[in-house]
C-alpha positions in Angstrom: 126.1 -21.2 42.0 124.2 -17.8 40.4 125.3 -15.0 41.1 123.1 -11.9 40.6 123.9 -8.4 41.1 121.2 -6.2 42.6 120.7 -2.5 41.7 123.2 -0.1 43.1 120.4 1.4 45.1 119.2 -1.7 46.9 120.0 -2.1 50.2 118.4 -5.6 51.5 118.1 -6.4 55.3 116.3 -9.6 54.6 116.3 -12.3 52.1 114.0 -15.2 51.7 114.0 -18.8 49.9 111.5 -20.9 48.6 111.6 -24.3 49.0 111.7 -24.0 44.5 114.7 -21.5 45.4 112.9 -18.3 44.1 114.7 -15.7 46.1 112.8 -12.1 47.7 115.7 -9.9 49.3 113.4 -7.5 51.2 114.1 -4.0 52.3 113.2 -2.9 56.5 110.9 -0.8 54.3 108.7 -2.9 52.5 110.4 -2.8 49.5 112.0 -5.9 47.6 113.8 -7.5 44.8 112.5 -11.1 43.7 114.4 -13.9 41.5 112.9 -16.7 40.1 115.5 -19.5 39.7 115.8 -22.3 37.7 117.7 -25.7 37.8 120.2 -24.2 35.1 119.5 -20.6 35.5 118.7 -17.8 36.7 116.3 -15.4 35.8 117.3 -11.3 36.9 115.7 -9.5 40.1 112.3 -8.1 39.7 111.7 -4.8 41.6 108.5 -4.5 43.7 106.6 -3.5 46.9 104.9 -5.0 49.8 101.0 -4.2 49.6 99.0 -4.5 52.5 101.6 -3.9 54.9 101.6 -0.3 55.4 101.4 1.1 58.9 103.0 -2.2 60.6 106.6 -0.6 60.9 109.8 -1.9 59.7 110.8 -6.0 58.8 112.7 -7.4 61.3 112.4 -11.1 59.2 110.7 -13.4 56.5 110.1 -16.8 55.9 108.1 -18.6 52.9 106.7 -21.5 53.0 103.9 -23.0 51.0 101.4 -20.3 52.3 103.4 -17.4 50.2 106.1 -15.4 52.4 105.8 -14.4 55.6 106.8 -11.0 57.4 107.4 -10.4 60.4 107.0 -6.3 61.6 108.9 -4.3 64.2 105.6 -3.8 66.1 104.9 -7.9 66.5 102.5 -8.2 63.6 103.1 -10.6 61.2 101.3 -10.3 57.1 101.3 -13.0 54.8 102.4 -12.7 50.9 101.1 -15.6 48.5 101.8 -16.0 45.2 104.7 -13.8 43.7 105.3 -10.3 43.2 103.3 -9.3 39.9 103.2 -5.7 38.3 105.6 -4.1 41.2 103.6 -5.4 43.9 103.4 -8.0 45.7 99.9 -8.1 47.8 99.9 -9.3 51.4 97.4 -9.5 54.0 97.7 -9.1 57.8 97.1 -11.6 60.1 94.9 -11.8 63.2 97.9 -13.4 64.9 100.6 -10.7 66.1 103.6 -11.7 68.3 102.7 -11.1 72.2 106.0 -9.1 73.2 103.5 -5.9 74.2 104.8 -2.7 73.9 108.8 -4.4 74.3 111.4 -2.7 71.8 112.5 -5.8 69.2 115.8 -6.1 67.8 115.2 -9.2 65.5 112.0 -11.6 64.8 111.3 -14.0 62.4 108.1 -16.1 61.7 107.4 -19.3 59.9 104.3 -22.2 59.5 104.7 -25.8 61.1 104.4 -27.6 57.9 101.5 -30.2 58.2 100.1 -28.2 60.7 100.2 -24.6 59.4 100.6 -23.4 63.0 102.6 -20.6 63.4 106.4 -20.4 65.7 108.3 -17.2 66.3 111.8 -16.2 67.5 112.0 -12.8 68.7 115.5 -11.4 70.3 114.9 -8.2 72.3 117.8 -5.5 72.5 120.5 -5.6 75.0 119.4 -9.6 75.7 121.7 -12.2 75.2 118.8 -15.0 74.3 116.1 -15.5 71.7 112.7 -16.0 72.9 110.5 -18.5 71.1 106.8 -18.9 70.5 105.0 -21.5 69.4 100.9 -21.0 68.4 98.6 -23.0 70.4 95.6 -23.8 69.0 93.6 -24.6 71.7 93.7 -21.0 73.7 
């Protein structure tokens, strides 16, 4: 077990693992701390920001998988982070792929990629609903 403290100021909504157990605890406003962890340690947070995903509203979830780490936006669309946070930023791109909830308020969504596949499944929970809704990419529409 690590324990590592985060600066007074941060105030993570999200956190992420990788399947190496680095760590991102993400901010609704793009904004993050990352930890690279090792067998026998642990290595301290690293500040940085989300490039590329300006405009797209607040997180509502992340995932990473071997693509890099993947957000999920209050307004359905989804960005994709490779690599790891260098220099304060940590550059994203957004995908062609948003979720299809229209112009539906969303409480909480989060996004991840089939492995083997590198298809893409969403759960989305709406507000004032008592289920999750989930989406699975088709490749053939």
């Amino acid at each position: 077990r690590f324990e590592l403290g985060l600066p007074s100021q941060a105030m993570p909504a999200l956190v992420a693992a990788s399947s190496a157990g680095d760590v991102a605890a993400l901010a609704r406003s793009h904004h993050g701390y990352f930890a690279k962890l090792g067998l026998q340690s642990a290595q301290g947070f690293v500040d940085f920001r989300l490039a590329g995903v300006e405009g797209l509203g607040d997180l509502l979830g992340a995932s990473w998988g071997d693509a890099g780490l993947l957000v999920t936006s209050s307004n359905g669309t989804l960005a994709e982070c490779p690599g790891f946070p260098s220099k304060g930023t940590w550059p994203c791109r957004k995908l062609n792929t948003r979720l299809p909830v229209g112009d539906a308020q969303v409480a909480m969504a989060v996004s991840a990629r089939v492995p083997g596949t590198g298809l893409l499944r969403a759960a989305v929970a709406f507000p004032r609903e008592s289920s999750i809704v989930l989406f699975s990419e088709d490749p053939t529409i």
